[in-house]
Structures are given as C-alpha cells and as structure tokens.
C-alpha positions as CSV (number, residue, x, y, z in Angstrom):
1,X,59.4,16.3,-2.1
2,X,58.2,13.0,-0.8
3,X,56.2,14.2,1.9
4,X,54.7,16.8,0.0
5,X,53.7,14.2,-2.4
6,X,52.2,11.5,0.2
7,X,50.4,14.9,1.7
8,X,48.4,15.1,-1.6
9,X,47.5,11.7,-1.9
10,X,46.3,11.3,1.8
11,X,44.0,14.5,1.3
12,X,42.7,13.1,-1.7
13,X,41.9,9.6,-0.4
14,X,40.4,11.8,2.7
15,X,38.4,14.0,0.3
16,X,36.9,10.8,-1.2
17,X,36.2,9.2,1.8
18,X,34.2,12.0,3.0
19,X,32.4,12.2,-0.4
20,X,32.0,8.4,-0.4
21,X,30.2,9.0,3.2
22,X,28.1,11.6,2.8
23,X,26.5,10.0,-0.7
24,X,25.9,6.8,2.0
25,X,24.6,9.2,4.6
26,X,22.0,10.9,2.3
27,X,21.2,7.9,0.3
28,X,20.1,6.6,4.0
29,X,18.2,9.6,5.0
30,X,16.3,9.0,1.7
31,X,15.4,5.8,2.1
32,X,14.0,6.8,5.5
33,X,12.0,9.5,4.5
34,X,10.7,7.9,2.1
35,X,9.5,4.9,3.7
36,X,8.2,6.6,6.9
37,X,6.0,9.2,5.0
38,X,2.4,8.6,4.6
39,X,2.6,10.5,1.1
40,X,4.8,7.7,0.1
41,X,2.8,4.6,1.9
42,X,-0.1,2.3,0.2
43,X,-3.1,2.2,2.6
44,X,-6.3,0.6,2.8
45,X,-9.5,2.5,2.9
46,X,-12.8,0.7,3.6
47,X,-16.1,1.5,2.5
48,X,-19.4,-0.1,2.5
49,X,-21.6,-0.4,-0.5
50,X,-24.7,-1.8,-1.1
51,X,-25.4,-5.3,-3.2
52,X,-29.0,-6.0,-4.9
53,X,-28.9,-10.3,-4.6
54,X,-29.4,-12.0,-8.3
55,X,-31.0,-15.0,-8.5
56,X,-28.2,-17.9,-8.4
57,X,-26.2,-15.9,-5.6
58,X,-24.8,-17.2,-3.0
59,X,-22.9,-15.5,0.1
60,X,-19.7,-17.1,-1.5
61,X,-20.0,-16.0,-4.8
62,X,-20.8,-12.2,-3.6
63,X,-18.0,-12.6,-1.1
64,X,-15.2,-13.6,-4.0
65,X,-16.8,-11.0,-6.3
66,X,-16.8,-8.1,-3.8
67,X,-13.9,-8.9,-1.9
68,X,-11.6,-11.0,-4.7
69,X,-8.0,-10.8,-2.6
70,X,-9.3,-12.3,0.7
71,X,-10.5,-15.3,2.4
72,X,-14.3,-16.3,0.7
73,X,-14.5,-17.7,4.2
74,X,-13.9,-14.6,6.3
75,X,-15.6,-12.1,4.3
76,X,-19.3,-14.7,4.1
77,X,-18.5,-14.6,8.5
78,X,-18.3,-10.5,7.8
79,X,-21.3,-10.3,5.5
80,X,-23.7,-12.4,7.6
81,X,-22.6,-10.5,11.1
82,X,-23.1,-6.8,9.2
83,X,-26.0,-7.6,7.9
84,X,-27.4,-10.0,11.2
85,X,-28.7,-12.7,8.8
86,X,-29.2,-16.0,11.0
87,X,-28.8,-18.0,8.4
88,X,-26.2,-18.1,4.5
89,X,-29.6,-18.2,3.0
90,X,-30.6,-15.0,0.7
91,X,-33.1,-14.7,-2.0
92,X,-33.1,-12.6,-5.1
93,X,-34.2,-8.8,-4.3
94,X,-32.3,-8.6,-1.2
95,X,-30.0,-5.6,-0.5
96,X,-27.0,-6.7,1.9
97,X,-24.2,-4.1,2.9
98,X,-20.6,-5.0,2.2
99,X,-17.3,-3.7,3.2
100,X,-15.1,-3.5,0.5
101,X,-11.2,-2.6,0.9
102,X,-9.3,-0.6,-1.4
103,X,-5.7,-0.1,-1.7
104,X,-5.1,3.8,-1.6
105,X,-1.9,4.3,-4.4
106,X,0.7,6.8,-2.6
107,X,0.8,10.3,-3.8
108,X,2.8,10.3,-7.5
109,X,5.3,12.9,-8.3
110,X,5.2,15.1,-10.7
111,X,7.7,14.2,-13.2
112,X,7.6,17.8,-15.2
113,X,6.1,21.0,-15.7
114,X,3.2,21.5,-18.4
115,X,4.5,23.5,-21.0
C-alpha cells in the first residue's frame, strides 16, 4: 500500500510541475510576441507642416511650440537647414517648413463585441 500511495503523490507533484511549466512557457511566448510585433510597438511618424511667422517669433519659440519634447537647440539647427535660412533671423509673413514627430499609439484591442 505504501508504494501505491508514494506512486500517487509523485504523479501528482509531476502533473503540477508540468502545469507550473507550461503556464511559464506560454506566459514567455506572450511576452515575446507581444513585444516583437509592430501591432503592439509605439512609433514615430514625421511629417512636415507649414508655419506662417507672427510678429514676436523667434526660431526658439517655434521650435518649443512645434516640437515641445526635444532639444529647442536641435530642432532651431533643423529648421534653419530645411528651410536654408543663413541666418536665425525671420520676419512676420514668412512661411518655414517644420518636421514634426508624432508618436503612433499601437493598435488597441477590442475589448467586446457591439451589441
């Protein structure tokens, strides 16, 4: 009777084991798929628009207004080499190209059916 008894209990323990693995396995696999597939991933997507300057504008305030999550600095070098001005000065009137970044939001799932 005793071996029959340690039998059940080893099985069981194996049983859970296995259980305990797999759930570990597919909870990797998940994490995987998830993280390596564009539909999941946050991008940036550039686009250029235009910008009519205002009187009181400067390079530096259109940069931080435009572009309000980088470097003022980097984004006045960008908007002076796009649009080949010599010079930071502008005058009111003046259309100048920018290239904005946008953070493209991963596709959402659908968390039910319409009734």
């Amino acid at each position: 009777m005793k071996n029959k008894g340690q039998d059940l209990v080893n099985t069981i323990s194996a049983i859970s084991l296995l259980i305990v693995l797999a759930m570990g396995v597919v909870a990797v696999a998940g994490k995987l798929i998830v993280t390596t597939n564009p539909a999941f991933m946050v991008s940036e997507e550039s686009t250029y628009i235009e910008v009519i300057v205002e009187s009181g504008d400067t390079l530096w305030s259109i940069a931080k207004a435009q572009a309000p999550g980088e470097d003022p600095r980097d984004v006045v070098g960008s908007l002076r080499e796009l649009n080949e001005l010599a010079s930071a000065d502008i005058f009111p009137g003046q259309v100048l190209t920018v290239l904005v970044k946008q953070n493209v939001q991963p596709m959402q799932l659908a968390e039910g059916l319409p009734d």
